[in-house]
PyMOL commands that place a pseudoatom at each C-alpha (Angstrom):
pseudoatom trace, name=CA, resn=UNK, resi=1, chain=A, elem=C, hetatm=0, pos=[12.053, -6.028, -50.086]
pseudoatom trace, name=CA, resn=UNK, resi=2, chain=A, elem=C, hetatm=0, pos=[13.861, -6.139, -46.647]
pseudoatom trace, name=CA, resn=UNK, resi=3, chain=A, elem=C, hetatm=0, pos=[13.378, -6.310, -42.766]
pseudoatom trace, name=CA, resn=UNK, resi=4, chain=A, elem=C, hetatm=0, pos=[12.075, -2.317, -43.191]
pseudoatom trace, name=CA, resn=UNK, resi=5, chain=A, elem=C, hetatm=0, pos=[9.936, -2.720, -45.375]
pseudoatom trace, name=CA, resn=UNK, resi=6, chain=A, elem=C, hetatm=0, pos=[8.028, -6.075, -43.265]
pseudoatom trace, name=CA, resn=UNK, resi=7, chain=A, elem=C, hetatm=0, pos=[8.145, -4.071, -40.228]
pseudoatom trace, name=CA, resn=UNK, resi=8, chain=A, elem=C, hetatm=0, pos=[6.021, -1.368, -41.729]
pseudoatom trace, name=CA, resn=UNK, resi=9, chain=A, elem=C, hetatm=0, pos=[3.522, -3.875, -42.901]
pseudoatom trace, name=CA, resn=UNK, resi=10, chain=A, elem=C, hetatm=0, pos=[3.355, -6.027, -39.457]
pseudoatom trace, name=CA, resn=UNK, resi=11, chain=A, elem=C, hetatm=0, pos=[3.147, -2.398, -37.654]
pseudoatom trace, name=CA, resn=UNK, resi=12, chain=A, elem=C, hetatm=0, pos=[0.479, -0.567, -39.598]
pseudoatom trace, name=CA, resn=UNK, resi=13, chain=A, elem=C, hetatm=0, pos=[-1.340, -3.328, -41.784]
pseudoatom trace, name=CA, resn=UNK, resi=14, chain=A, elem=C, hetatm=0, pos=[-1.040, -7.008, -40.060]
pseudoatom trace, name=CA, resn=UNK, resi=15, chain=A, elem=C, hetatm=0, pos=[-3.604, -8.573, -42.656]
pseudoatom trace, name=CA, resn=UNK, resi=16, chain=A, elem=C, hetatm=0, pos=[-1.284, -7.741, -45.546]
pseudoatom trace, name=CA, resn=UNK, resi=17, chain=A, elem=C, hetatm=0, pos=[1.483, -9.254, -43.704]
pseudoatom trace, name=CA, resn=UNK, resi=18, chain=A, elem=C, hetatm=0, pos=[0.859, -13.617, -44.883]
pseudoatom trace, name=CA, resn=UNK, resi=19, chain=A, elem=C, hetatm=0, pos=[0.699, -12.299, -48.637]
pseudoatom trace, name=CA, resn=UNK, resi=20, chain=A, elem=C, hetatm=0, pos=[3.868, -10.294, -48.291]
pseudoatom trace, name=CA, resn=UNK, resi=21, chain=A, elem=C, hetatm=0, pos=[5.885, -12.712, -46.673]
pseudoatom trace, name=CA, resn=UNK, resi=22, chain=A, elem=C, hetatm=0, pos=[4.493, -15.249, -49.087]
pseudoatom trace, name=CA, resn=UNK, resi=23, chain=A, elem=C, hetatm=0, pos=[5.426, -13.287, -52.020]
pseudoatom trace, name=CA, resn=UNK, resi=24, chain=A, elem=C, hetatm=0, pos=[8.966, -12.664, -50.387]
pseudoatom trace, name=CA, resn=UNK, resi=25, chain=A, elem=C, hetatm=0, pos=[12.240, -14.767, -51.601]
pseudoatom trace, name=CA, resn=UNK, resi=26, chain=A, elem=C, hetatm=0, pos=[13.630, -17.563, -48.888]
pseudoatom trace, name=CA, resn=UNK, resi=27, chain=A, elem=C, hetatm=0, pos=[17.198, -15.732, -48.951]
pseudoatom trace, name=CA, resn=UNK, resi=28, chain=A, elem=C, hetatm=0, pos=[15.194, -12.430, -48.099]
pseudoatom trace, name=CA, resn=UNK, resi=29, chain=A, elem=C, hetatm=0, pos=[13.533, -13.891, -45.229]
pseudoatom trace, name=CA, resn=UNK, resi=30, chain=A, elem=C, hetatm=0, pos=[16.750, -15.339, -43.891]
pseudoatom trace, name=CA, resn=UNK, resi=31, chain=A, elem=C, hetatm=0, pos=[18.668, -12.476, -44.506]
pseudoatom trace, name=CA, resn=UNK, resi=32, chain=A, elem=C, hetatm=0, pos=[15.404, -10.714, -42.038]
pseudoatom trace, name=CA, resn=UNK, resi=33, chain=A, elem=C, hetatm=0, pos=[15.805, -13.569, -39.912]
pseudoatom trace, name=CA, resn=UNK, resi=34, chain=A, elem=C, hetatm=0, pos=[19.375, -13.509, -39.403]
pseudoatom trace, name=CA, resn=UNK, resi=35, chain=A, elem=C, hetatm=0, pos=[19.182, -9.717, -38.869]
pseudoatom trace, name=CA, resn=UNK, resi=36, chain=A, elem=C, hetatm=0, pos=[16.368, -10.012, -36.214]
pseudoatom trace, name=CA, resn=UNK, resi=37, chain=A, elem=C, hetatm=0, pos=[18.338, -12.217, -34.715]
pseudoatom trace, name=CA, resn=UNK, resi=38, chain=A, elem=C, hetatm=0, pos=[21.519, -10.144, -34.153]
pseudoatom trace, name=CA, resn=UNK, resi=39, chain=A, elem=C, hetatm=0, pos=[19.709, -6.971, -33.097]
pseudoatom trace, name=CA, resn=UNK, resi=40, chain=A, elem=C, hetatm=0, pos=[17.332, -8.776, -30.943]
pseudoatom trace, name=CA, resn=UNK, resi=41, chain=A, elem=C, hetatm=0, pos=[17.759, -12.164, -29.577]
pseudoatom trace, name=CA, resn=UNK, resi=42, chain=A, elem=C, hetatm=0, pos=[19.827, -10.908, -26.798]
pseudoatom trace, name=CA, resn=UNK, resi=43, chain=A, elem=C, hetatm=0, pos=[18.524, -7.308, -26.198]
pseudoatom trace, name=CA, resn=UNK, resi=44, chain=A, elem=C, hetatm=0, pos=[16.459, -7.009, -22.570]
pseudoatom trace, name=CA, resn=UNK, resi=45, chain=A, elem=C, hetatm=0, pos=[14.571, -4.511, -23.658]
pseudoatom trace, name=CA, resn=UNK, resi=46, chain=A, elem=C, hetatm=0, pos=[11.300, -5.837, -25.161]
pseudoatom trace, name=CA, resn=UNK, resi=47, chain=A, elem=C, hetatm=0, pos=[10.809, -2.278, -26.725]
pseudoatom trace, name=CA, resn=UNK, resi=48, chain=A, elem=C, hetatm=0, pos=[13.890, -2.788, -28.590]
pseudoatom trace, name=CA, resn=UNK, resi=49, chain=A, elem=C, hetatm=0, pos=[11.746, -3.811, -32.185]
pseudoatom trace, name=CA, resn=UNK, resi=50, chain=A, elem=C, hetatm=0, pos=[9.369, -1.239, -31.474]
pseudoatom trace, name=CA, resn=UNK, resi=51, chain=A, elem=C, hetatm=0, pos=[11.761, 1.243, -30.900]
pseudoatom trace, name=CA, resn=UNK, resi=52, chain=A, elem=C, hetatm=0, pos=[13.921, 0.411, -33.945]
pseudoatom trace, name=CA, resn=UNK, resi=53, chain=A, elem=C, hetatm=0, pos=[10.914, 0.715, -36.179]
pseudoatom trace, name=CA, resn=UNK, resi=54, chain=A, elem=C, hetatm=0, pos=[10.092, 3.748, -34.605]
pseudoatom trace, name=CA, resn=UNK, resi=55, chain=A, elem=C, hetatm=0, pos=[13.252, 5.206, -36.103]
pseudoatom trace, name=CA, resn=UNK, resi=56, chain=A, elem=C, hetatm=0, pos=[12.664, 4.113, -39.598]
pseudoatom trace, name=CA, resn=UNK, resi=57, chain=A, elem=C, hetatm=0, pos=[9.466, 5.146, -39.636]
pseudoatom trace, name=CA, resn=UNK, resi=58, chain=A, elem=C, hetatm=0, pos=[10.630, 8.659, -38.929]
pseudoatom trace, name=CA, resn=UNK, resi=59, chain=A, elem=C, hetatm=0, pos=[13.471, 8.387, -41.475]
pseudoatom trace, name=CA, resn=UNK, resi=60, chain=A, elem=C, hetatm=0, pos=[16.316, 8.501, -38.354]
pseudoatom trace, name=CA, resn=UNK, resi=61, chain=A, elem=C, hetatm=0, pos=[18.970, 6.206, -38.539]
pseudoatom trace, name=CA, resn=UNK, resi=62, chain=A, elem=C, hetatm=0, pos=[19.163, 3.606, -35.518]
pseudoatom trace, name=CA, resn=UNK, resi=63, chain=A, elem=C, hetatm=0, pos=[22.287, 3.459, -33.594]
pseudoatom trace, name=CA, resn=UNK, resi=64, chain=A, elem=C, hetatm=0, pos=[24.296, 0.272, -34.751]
pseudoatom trace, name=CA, resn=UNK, resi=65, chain=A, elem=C, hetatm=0, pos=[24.133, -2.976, -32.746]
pseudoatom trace, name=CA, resn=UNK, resi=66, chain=A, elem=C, hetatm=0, pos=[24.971, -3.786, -30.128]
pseudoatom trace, name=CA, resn=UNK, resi=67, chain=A, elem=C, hetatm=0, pos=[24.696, 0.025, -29.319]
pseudoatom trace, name=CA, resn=UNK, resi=68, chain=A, elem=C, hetatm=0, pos=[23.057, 0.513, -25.915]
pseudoatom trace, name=CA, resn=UNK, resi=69, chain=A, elem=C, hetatm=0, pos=[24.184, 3.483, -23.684]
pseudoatom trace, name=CA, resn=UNK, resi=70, chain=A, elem=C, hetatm=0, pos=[23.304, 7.110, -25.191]
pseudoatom trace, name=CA, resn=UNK, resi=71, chain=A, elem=C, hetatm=0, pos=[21.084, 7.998, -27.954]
pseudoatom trace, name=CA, resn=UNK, resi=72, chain=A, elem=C, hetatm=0, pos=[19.187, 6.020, -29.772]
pseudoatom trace, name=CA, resn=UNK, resi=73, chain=A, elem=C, hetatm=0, pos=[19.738, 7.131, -32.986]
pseudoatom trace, name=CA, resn=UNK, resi=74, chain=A, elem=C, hetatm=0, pos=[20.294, 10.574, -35.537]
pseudoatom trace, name=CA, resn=UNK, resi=75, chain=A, elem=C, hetatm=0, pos=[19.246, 12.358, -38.373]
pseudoatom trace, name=CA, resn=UNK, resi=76, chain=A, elem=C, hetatm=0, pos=[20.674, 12.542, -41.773]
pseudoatom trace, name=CA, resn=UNK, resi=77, chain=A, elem=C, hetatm=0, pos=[22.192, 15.258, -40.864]
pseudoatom trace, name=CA, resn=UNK, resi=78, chain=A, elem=C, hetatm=0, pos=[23.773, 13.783, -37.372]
pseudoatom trace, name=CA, resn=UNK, resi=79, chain=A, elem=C, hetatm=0, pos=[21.055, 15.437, -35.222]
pseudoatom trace, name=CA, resn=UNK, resi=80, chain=A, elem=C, hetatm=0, pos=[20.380, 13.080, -32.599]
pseudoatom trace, name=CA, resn=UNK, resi=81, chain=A, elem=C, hetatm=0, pos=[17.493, 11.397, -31.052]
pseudoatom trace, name=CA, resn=UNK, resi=82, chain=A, elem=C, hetatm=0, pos=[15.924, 9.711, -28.167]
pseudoatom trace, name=CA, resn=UNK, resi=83, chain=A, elem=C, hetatm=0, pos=[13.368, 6.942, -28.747]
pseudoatom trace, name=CA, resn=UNK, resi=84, chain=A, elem=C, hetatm=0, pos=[10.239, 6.725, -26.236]
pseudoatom trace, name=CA, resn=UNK, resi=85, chain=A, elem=C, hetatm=0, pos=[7.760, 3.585, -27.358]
pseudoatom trace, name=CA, resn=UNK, resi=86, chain=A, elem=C, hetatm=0, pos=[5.028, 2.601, -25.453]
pseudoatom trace, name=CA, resn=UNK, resi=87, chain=A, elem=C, hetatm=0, pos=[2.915, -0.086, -26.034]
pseudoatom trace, name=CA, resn=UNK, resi=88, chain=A, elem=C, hetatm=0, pos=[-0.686, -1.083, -24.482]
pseudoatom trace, name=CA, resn=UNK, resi=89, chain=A, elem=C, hetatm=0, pos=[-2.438, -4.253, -23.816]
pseudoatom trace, name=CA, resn=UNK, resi=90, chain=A, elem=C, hetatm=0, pos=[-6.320, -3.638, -24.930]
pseudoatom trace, name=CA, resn=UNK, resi=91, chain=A, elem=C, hetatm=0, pos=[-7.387, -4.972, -21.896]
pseudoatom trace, name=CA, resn=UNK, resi=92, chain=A, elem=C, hetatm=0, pos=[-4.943, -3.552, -19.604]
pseudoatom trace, name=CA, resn=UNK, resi=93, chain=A, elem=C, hetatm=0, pos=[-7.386, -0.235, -18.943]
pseudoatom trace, name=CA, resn=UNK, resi=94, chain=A, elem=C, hetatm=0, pos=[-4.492, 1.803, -19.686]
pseudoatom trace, name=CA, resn=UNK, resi=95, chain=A, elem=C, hetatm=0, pos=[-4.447, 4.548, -22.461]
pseudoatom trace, name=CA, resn=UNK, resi=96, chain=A, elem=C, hetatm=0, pos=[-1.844, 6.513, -24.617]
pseudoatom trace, name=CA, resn=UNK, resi=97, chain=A, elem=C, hetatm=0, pos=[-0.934, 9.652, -23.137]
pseudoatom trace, name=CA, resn=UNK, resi=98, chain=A, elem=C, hetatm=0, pos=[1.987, 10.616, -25.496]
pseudoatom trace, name=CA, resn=UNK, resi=99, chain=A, elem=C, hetatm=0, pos=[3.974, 10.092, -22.359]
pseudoatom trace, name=CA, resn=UNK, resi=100, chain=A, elem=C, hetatm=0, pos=[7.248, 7.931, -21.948]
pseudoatom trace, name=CA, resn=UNK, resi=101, chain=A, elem=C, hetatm=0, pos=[9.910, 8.121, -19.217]
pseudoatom trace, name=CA, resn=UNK, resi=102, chain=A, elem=C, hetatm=0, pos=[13.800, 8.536, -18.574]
pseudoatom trace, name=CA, resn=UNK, resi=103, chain=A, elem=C, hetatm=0, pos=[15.558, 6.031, -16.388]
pseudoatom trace, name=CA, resn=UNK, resi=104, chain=A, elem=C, hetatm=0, pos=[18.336, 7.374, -14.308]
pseudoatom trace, name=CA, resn=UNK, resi=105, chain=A, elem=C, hetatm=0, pos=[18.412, 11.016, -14.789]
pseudoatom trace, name=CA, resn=UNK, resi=106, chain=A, elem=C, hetatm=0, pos=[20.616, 13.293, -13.170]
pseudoatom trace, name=CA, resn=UNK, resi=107, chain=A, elem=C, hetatm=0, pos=[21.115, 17.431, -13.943]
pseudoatom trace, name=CA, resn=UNK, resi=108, chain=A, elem=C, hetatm=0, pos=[24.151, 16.736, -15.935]
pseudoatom trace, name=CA, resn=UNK, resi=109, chain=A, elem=C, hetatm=0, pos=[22.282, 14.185, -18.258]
pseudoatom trace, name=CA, resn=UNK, resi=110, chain=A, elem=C, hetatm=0, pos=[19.515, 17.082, -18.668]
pseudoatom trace, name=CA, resn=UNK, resi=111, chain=A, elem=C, hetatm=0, pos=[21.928, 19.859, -19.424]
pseudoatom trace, name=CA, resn=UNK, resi=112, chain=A, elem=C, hetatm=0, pos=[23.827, 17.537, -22.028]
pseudoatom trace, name=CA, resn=UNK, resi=113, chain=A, elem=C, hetatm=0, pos=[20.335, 16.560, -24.176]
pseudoatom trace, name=CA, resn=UNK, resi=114, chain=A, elem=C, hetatm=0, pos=[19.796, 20.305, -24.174]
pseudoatom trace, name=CA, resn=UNK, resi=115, chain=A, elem=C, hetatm=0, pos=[23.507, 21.389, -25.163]
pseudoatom trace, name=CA, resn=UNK, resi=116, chain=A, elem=C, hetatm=0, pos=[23.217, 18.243, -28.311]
pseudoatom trace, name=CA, resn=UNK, resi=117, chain=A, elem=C, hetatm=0, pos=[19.892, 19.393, -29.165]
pseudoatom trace, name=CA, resn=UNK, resi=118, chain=A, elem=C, hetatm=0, pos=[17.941, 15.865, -29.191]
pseudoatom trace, name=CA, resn=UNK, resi=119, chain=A, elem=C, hetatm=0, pos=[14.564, 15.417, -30.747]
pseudoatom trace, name=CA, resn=UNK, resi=120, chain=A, elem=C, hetatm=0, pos=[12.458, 13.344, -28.957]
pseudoatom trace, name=CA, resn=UNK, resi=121, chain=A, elem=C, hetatm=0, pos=[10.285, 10.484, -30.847]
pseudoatom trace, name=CA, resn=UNK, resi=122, chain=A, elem=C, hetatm=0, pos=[7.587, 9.160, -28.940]
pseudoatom trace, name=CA, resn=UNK, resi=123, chain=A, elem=C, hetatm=0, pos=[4.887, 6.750, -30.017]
pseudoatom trace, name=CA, resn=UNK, resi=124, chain=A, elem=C, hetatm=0, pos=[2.361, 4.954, -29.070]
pseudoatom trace, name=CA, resn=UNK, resi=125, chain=A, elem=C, hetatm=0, pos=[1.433, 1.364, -29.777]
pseudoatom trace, name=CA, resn=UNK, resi=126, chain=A, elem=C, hetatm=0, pos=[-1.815, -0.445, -29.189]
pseudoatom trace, name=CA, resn=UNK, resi=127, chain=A, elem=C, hetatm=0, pos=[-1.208, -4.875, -28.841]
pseudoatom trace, name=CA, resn=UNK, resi=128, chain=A, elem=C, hetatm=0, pos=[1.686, -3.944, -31.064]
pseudoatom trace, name=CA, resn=UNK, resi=129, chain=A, elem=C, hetatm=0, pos=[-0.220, -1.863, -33.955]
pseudoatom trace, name=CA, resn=UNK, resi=130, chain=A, elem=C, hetatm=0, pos=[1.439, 1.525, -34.656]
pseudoatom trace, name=CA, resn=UNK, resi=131, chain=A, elem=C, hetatm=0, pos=[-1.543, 4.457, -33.249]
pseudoatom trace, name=CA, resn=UNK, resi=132, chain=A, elem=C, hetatm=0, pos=[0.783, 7.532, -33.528]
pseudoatom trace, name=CA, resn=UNK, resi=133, chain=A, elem=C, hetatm=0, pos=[4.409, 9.016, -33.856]
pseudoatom trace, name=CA, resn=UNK, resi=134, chain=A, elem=C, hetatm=0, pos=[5.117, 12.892, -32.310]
pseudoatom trace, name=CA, resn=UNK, resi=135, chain=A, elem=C, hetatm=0, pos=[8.191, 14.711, -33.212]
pseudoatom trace, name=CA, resn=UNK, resi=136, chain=A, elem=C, hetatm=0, pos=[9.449, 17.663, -31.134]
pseudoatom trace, name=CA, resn=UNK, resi=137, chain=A, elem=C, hetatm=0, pos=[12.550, 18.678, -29.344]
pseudoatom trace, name=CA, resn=UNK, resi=138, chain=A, elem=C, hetatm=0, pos=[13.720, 17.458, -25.936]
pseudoatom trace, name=CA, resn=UNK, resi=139, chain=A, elem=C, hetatm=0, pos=[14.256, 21.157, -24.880]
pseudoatom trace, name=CA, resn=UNK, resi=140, chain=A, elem=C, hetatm=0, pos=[10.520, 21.527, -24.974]
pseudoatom trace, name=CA, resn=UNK, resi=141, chain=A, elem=C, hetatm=0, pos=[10.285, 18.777, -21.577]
pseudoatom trace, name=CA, resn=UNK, resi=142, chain=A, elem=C, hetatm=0, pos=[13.031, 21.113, -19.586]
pseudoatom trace, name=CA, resn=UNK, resi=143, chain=A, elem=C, hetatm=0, pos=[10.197, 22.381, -17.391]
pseudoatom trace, name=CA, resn=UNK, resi=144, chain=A, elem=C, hetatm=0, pos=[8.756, 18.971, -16.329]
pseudoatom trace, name=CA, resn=UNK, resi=145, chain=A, elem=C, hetatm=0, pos=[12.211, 17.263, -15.608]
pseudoatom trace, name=CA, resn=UNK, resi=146, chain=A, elem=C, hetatm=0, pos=[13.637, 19.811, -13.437]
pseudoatom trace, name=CA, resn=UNK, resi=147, chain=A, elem=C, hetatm=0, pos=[10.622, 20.081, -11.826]
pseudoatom trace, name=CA, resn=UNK, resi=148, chain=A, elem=C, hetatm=0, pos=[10.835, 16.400, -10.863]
pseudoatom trace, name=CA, resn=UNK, resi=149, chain=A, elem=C, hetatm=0, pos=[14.444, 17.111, -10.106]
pseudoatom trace, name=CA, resn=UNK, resi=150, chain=A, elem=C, hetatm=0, pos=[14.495, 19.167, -8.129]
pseudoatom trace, name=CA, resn=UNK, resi=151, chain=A, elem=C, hetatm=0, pos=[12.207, 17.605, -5.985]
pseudoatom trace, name=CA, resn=UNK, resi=152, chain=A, elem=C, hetatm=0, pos=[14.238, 14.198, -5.970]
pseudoatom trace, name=CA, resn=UNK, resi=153, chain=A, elem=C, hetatm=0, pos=[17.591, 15.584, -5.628]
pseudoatom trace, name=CA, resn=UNK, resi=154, chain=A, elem=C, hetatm=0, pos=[18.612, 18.788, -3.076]
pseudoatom trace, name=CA, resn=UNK, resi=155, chain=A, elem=C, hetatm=0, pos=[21.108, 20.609, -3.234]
pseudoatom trace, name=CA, resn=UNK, resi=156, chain=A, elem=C, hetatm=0, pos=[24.496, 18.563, -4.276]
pseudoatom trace, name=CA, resn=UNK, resi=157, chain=A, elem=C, hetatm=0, pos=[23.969, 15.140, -5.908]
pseudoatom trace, name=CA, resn=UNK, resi=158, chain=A, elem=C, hetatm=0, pos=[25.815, 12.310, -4.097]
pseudoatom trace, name=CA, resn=UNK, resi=159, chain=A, elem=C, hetatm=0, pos=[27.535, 9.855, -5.927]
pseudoatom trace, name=CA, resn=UNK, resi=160, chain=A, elem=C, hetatm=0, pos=[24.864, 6.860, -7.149]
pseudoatom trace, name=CA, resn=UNK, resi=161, chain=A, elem=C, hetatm=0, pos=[21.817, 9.572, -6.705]
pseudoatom trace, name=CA, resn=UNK, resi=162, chain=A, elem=C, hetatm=0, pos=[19.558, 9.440, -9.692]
pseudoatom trace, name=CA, resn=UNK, resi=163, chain=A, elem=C, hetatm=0, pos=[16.199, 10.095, -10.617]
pseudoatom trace, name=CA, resn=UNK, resi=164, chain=A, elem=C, hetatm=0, pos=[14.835, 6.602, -10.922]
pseudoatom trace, name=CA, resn=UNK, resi=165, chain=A, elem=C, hetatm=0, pos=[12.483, 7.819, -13.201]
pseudoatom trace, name=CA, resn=UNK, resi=166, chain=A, elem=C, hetatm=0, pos=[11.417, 11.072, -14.641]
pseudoatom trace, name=CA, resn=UNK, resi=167, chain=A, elem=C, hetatm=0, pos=[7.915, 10.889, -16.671]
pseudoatom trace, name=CA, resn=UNK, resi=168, chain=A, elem=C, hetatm=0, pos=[6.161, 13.095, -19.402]
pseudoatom trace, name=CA, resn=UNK, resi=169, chain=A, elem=C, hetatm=0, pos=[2.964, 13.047, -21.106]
pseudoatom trace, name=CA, resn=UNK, resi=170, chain=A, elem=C, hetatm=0, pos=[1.335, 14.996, -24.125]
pseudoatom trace, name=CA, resn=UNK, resi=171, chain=A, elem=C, hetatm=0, pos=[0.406, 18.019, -21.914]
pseudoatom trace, name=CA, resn=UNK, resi=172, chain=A, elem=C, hetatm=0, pos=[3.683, 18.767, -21.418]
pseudoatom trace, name=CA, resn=UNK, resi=173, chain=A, elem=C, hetatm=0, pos=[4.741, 19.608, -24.704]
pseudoatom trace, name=CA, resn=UNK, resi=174, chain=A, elem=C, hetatm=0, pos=[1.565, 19.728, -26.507]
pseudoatom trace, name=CA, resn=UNK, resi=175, chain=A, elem=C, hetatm=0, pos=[2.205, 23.947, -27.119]
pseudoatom trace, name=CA, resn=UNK, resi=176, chain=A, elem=C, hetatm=0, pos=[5.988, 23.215, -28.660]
pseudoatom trace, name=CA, resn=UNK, resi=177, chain=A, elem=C, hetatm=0, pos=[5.573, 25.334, -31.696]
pseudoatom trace, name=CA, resn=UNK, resi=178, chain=A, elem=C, hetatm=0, pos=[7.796, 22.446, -33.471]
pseudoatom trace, name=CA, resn=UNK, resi=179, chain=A, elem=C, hetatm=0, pos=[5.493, 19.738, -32.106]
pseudoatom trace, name=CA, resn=UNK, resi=180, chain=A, elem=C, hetatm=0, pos=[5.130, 17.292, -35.552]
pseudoatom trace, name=CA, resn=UNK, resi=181, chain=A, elem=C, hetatm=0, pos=[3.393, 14.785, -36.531]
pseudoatom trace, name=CA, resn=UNK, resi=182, chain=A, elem=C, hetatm=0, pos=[5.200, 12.010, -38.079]
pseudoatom trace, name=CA, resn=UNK, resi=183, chain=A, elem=C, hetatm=0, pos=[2.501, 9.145, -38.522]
pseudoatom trace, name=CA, resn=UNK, resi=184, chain=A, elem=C, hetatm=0, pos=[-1.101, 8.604, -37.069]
pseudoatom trace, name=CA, resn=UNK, resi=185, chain=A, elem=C, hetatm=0, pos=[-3.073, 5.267, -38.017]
pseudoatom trace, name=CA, resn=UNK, resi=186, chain=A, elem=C, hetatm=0, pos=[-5.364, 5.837, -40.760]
pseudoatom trace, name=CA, resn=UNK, resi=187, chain=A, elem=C, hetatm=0, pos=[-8.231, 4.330, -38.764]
pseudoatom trace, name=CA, resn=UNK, resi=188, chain=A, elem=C, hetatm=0, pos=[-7.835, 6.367, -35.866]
pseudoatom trace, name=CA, resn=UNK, resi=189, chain=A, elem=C, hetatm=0, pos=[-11.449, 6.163, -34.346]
pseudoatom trace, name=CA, resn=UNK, resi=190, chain=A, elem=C, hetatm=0, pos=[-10.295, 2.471, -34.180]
pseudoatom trace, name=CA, resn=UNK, resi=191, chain=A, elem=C, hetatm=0, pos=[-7.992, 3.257, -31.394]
pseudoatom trace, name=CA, resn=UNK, resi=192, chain=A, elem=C, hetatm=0, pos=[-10.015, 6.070, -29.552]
pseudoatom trace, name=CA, resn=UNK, resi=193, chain=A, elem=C, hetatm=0, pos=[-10.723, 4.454, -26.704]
pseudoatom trace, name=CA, resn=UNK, resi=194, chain=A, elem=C, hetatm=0, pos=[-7.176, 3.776, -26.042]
pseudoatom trace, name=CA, resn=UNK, resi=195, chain=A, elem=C, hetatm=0, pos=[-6.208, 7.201, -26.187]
pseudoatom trace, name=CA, resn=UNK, resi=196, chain=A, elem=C, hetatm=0, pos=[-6.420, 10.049, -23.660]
pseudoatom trace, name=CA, resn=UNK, resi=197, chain=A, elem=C, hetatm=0, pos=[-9.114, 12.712, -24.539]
pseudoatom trace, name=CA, resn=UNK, resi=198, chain=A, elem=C, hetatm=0, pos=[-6.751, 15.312, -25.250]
pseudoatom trace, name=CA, resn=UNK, resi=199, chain=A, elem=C, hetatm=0, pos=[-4.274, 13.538, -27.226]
pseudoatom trace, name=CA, resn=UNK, resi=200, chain=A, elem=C, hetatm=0, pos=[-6.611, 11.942, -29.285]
pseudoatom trace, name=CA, resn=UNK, resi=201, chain=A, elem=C, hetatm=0, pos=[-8.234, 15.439, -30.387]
pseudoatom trace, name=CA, resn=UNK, resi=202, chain=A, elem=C, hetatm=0, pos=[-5.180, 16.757, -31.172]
pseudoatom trace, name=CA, resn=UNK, resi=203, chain=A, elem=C, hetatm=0, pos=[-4.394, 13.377, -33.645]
pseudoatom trace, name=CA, resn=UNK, resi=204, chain=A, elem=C, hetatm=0, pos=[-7.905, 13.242, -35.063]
pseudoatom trace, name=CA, resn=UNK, resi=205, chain=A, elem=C, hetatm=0, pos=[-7.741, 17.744, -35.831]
pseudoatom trace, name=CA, resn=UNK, resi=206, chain=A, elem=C, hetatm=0, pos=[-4.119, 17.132, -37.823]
pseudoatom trace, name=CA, resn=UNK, resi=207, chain=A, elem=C, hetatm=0, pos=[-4.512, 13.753, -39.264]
for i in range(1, 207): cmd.bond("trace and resi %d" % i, "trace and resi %d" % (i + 1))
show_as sticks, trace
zoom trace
């Protein structure tokens, strides 16, 4: 029993989670404590927790602490990957899309995620319970970003010019041939309301 293995439970089954940590050791909790701690405590990016147990939950490795710039983490096999959770406040009158955004993208960020190959991981997170986890490559979003681009940056880039932010939602890789996926919530219809139409119908015909 670890950190992993109380993140799965406080993602996907909260009820379970008093019992567990009541049947869990004091040194086991401090050791999870400790190690929250360190990876967390100073991290600005609330998405951090959600984004690390993204990762496990996928069976990629996250990128050791206090790792920050670049990818977020790889494969067994050193493939790397990008990280895009998203999480929704019930009564926010927002929904899932699949979507997720890059911060600060430029051409020569696109053409180096293509040349590495990334996989993309994106889920989607409803007051903090795990709905969903899609697997495909980052290759499969070239269309959208240079699209968006394009129409941000003409001609040669000037030094400091960035896309602020360059967004993506199901539709635009929902006909990847490699689109997988990873985990959907057993008790889907729960969350239908908090999904798009199309994305959950495409969750609800694979799960």
């Amino acid at each position: 029993m670890g950190l992993n293995e109380i993140l799965d439970v406080f993602f996907t089954s909260p009820l379970r989670l008093p019992s567990l940590l009541e049947k869990t050791s004091k040194e086991t909790l401090i050791e999870c404590l400790v190690d929250i701690l360190n990876r967390y405590a100073n991290d600005v990016n609330s998405s951090a927790l959600r984004e690390h147990f993204t990762l496990i939950k996928a069976g990629y490795h996250p990128k050791p602490i206090p790792k920050k710039l670049g990818y977020n983490g790889e494969a067994a096999d050193g493939t790397p990957c990008d990280v895009k959770p998203i999480n929704i406040r019930s009564n926010s009158g927002n929904k899932l899309n699949g979507g997720g955004n890059f911060s600060d993208f430029t051409y020569e960020r696109l053409e180096r995620y293509l040349r590495d190959g990334i996989i993309m991981l994106v889920s989607g997170f409803l007051d903090g319970h795990l709905v969903y986890i899609l697997k495909f490559p980052f290759s499969s979003l070239e269309e959208i970003i240079r699209h968006q681009l394009s129409r941000y940056i003409k001609g040669q880039r000037r030094p400091g010019q960035y896309l602020r932010s360059a967004s993506f939602s199901f539709k635009h890789y929902k006909d990847s041939p490699d689109l997988k996926i990873v985990y959907v919530a057993p008790n889907l219809d729960d969350f239908k309301e908090a999904l798009t139409k199309s994305l959950y119908s495409f969750l609800k015909v694979e799960q």
